[in-house]
C-alpha positions, 0 to 999 in steps of 0.5 A, spaced: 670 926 687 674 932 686 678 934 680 685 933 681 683 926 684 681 924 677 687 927 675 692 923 679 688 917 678 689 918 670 697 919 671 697 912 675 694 910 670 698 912 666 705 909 670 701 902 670 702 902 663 709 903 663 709 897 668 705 893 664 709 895 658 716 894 661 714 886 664 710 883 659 713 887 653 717 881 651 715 878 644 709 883 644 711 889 641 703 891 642 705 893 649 709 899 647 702 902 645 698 905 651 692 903 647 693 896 647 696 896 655 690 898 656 687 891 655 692 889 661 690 894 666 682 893 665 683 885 665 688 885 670 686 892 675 678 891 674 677 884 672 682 881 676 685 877 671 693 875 672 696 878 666 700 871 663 693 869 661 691 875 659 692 874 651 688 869 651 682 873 653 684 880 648 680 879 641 683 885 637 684 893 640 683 900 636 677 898 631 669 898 633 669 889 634 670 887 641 677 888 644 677 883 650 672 878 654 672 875 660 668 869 662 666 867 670 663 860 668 662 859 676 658 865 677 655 865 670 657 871 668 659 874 660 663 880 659 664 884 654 669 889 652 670 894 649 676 900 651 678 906 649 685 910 652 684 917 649 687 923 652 683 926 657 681 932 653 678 927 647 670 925 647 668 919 646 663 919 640 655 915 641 657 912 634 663 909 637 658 906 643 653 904 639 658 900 633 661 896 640 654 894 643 650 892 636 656 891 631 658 884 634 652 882 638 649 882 631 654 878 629 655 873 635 648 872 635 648 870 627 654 864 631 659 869 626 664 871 631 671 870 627 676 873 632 675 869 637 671 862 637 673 860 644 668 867 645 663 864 640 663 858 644 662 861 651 657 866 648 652 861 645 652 857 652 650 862 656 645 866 651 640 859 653 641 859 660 637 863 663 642 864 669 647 867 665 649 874 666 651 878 658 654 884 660 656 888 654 662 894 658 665 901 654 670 903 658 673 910 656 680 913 659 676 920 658 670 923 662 669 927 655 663 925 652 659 926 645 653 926 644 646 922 649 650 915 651 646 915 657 640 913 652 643 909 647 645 905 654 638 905 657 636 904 651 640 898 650 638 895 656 630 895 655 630 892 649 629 885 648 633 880 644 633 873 642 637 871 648 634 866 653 640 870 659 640 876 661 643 882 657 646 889 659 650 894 658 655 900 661 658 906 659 664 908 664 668 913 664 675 915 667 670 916 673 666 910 674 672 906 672 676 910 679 670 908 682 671 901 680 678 901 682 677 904 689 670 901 691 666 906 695 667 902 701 674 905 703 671 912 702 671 916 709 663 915 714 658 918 710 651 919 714 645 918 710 638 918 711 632 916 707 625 917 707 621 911 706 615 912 703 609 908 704 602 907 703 598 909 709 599 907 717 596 900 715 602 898 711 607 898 715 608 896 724 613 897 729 615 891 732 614 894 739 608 899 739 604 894 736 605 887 737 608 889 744 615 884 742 621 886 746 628 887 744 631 890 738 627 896 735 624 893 728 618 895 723 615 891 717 614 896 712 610 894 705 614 899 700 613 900 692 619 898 688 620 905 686 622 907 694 628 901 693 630 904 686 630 911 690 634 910 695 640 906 692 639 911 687 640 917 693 645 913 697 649 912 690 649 919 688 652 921 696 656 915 696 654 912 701 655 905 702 649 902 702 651 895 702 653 892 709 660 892 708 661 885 711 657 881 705 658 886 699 664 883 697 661 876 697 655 878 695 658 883 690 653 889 690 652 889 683 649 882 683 642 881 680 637 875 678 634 873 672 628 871 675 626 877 679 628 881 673 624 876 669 617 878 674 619 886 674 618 886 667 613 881 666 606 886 665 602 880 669 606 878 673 609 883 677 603 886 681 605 878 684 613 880 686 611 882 694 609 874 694 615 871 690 620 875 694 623 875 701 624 881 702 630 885 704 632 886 711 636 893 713 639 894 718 639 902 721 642 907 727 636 910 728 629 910 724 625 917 725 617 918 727 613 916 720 610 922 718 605 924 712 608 926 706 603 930 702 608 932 695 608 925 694 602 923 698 606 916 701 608 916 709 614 916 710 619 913 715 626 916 716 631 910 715 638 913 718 645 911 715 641 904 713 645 898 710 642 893 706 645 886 710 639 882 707 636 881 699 641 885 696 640 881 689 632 884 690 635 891 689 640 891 685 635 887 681 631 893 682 635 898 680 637 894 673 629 894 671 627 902 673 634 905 671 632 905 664 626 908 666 624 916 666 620 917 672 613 917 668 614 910 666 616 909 673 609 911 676 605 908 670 608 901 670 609 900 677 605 904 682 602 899 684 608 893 685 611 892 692 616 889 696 616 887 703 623 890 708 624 889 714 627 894 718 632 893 725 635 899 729 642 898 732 644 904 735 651 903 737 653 898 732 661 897 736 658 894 742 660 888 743 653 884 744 650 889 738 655 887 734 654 880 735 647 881 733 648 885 727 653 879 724 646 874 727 641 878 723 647 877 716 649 871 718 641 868 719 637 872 713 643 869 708 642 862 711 641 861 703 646 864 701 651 860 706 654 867 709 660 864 713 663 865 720 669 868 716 666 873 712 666 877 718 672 877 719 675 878 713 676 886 712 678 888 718 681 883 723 685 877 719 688 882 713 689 888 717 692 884 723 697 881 718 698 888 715 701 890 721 705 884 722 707 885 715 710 892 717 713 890 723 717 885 719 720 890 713 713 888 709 708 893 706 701 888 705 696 893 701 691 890 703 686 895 700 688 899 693 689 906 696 695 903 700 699 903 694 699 910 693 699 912 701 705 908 701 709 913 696 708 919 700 713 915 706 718 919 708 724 916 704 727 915 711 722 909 714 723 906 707 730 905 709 729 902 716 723 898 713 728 895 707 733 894 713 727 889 717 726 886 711 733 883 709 733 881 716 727 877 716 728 873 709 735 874 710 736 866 707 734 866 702 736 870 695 731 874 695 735 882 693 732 888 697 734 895 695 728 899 694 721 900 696 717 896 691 722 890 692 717 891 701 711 892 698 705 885 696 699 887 694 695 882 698 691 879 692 697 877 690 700 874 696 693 870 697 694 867 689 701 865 693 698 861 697 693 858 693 699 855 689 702 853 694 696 849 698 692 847 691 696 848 685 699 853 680 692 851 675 689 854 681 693 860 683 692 862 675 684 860 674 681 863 682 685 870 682 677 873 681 675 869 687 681 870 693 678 876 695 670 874 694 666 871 700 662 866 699 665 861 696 669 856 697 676 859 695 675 864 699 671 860 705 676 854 706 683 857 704 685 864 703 682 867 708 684 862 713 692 864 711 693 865 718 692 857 720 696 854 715 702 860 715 705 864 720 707 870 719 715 868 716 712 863 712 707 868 709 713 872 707 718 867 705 713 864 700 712 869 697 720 871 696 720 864 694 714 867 688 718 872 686 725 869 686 722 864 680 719 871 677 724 874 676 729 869 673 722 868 668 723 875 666 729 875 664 728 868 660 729 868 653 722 866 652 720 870 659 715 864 660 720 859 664 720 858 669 713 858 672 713 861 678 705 859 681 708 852 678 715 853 683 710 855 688 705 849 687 710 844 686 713 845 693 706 843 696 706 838 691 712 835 694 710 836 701 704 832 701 697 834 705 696 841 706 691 843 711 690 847 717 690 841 721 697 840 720 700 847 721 705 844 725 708 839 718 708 846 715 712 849 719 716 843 720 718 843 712 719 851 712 725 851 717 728 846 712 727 848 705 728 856 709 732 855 715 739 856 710 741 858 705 745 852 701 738 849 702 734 854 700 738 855 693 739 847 691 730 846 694 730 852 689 733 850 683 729 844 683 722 846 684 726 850 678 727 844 674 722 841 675 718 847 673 722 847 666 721 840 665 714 839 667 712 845 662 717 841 656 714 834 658 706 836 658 707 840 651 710 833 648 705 828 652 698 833 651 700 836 644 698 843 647 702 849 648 703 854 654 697 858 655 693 852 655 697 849 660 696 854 665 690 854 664 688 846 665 689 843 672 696 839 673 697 832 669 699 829 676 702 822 672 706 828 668 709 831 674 710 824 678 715 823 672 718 829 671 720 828 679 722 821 677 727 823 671 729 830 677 732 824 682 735 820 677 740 826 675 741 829 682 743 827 689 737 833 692 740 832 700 734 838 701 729 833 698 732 826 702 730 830 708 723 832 706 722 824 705 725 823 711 720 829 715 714 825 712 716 818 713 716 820 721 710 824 722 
């Protein structure tokens, strides 16, 4: 990306601190400090960590230890931080690196980690798992480097430990880390070929010409490892999303397998990897005539604009085993190990029939993964759609993370007449709209919303990182089915309510009550079975709760109430503090008391007329 790109994302970095500062700077003076804020915007911007928990995740800042963790124990992953915000002009020295990756290794592996035992624990859990994933990340506010980084990376990365898990390590600068925030697929069409290399004409076959099958274009192609390794390696220097861009949410384009890496790097075995591995499916616009390649002594078989929709573990584990190999030690070790590709020619991919058998091909040869109807949807219709009923209701829904800074540059003209539409619509509930941040839901945060609303608040704190990942089951079964428990008001109203109770947090004394996701959640905890099937019930008991004015305020100041109350009754009955609570599933006898204790000291009409609704339906 250009310069001034870097630039500009620096200084929204930058604003993102203030922010961060100005809303979670209560009772933690650190937060003033851009270093320490720089733990926030990591783990909230990069790991998608709500920013009440984050404390519970930073181990210390501005020293050679680890300054944060973050544990995914549903997809085992352990992550290891360290950050450094220097000014753009200042380089990271390769002492600093190397202090961060084998000073507090050394130390957890010695089951000596005195920051944080609750990293120690999680640590000593995932070193003798085989399917856990340790990852050791450096990220720097600065694209100055001194000294050969690349290398101690490299170095780091091939180097075997006493560790039963995998390990690996990343240096990212600011320009890794603005790719890391934008995701290269929002980045405009990029055309990419590659020429596949093969052994000879006997190692790969046409479909067509030599078995005669009708339909689709498609080749079988036997390729040595090193052809995958330099492809993904080609497509990420032109920033061409190789990665279909349906599943590379669900199965993350830097996903890799223990077991496949464990074969790479086994010098026995892995001449036997093209016979335990299925292979990779790709599917491309157009394949060329194959032809002989004399530099490389391969026959080459030009994949034009191909996307991996099948075996994206395969080649990310690929790639993690041959990046940290010059390119003699390439041809040495793995000349002779293979894997097999299926390639599919769909020429006009906008068609409705070769749409629908694209989606087929990912849907079929992910059949392990479990790849769901919905996850083709998800980019592009339902989040899209929403969008603009959003706008056309006073709302802007940033759906992607461009659309944050795209919404600054409109005319101070359309903001106006969007606030006005947007008073209108939540014109209800006491919800003050005077600016344009008060239009604006980040999407990710609106589906947090919701899963307060149709799980609980433990929920909505604990699942942030899996809202927008396809695949599982809080993705599947909830958020991207918004749309069949929510319409569109409902959505808005929802959230409004959210940030009612988030900023009567804010301005608490102790900026933790009440708890906005607990406000959300009691509110479906009160209504009772939340599903898609019953749509019509929900809409039923918004018109009651939003429908007026008086009504919203006294459902307010309870479900408020019960949020204060719930918090003091669970630190009495559990002995455990706030953070822990939020991070704990709701105690359902605490809350079935603190509605009991609400009803004996109050006449709650809105409430009668809850029970009324549930006794009829």
């Amino acid at each position: 990306m250009a310069k001034k790109d870097i630039v500009q994302f620096r200084n929204q970095v930058l604003e993102d601190l203030e922010l961060i500062a100005s809303q979670w700077g209560t009772g933690n003076d650190k937060l003033s400090k851009p270093e320490y804020a720089f733990n926030y915007w990591i783990l909230s911007r990069i790991f998608s960590i709500d920013e009440e928990v984050i404390p519970d995740y930073i181990t210390e800042y501005n020293d050679k230890a680890i300054d944060c963790f973050v544990d995914f124990s549903d997809s085992k992953e352990l992550f290891i931080i360290q950050n450094k915000f220097y000014s753009s002009e200042t380089a990271i020295q390769r002492e600093k690196v190397a202090d961060f990756l084998y000073t507090p290794l050394t130390k957890l592996l010695d089951n000596d980690y005195k920051r944080s035992l609750e990293l120690q624990k999680i640590f000593n859990i995932a070193k003798d798992d085989i399917d856990y994933k340790i990852y050791f990340y450096f990220f720097a506010s600065t694209d100055m480097k001194s000294g050969d980084i690349g290398s101690l990376i490299k170095n780091f990365n091939t180097r075997q430990y006493d560790l039963k898990c995998l390990t690996s390590a990343a240096y990212c600068g600011m320009s890794e880390i603005y790719d890391l925030y934008y995701g290269k697929n929002y980045r405009e069409e990029i055309s990419f070929q590659y020429k596949l290399g093969t052994i000879n004409r006997g190692t790969f076959a046409s479909l067509r010409e030599a078995y005669g099958i009708e339909g689709y274009a498609g080749y079988y192609i036997a390729t040595p490892v090193i052809q995958i390794y330099k492809m993904l390696r080609a497509a990420n220097e032109k920033d061409y999303p190789i990665f279909d861009k349906n599943i590379r949410e669900y199965l993350d384009k830097n996903t890799v397998n223990n077991g496949i890496i464990a074969t790479l790097r086994s010098e026995s075995d892995r001449k036997n990897f093209m016979y335990y591995n299925n292979g990779i499916t790709v599917i491309c616009q157009s394949i060329g005539t194959d032809d002989f390649d004399t530099q490389s002594g391969l026959r080459v078989i030009p994949l034009v604009n191909p996307q991996i929709v099948n075996g994206c573990q395969t080649a990310n584990s690929i790639n993690k085993v041959l990046e940290n190999l010059t390119d003699v030690e390439m041809a040495q070790e793995y000349k002779n190990v293979y894997v097999m590709l299926k390639a599919l020619v769909i020429e006009n991919q906008s068609d409705k029939q070769n749409k629908a058998f694209y989606e087929n091909v990912v849907k079929y040869t992910n059949r392990q993964n479990a790849v769901s109807d919905k996850a083709f949807t998800s980019n592009t219709d339902i989040f899209y759609r929403m969008q603009a009923e959003f706008k056309s209701r006073g709302f802007l829904l940033f759906v992607k993370p461009s659309d944050a800074h795209a919404s600054k540059n409109m005319p101070q003209s359309e903001i106006g007449s969007l606030i006005q539409e947007a008073r209108k619509t939540i014109q209800h509930l006491g919800y003050d709209i005077s600016k344009r941040d008060d239009i604006c839901i980040p999407l990710e945060k609106l589906l947090q919303v919701f899963l307060a609303f149709v799980k609980d608040g433990y929920y909505a704190f604990t699942k942030k990182h899996l809202v927008l990942k396809q695949g599982n089951e809080v993705f599947d079964n909830f958020t991207s089915q918004i749309h069949n428990f929510l319409s569109i008001n409902n959505m808005i109203k929802l959230y409004c309510l959210y940030k009612c109770a988030e900023k009567e947090q804010k301005k608490s004394d102790d900026g933790r009550t009440p708890i906005p996701y607990y406000v959300v959640g009691f509110l479906g905890e009160l209504m009772g079975e939340r599903s898609a099937d019953n749509y019509s019930l929900i809409q039923a008991y918004f018109e009651i709760v939003f429908g007026e004015r008086s009504v919203y305020d006294e459902a307010y100041r309870y479900l408020v109430a019960l949020s204060k109350n719930y918090r003091r009754s669970y630190e009495q009955e559990e002995k455990r503090d706030y953070t822990l609570m939020i991070k704990s599933p709701i105690e359902k006898d605490i809350f079935r008391r603190v509605v009991d204790n609400a009803n004996d000291f109050g006449r709650w009409e809105t409430i009668n007329r809850w029970a009324n609704l549930t006794s009829t339906s």
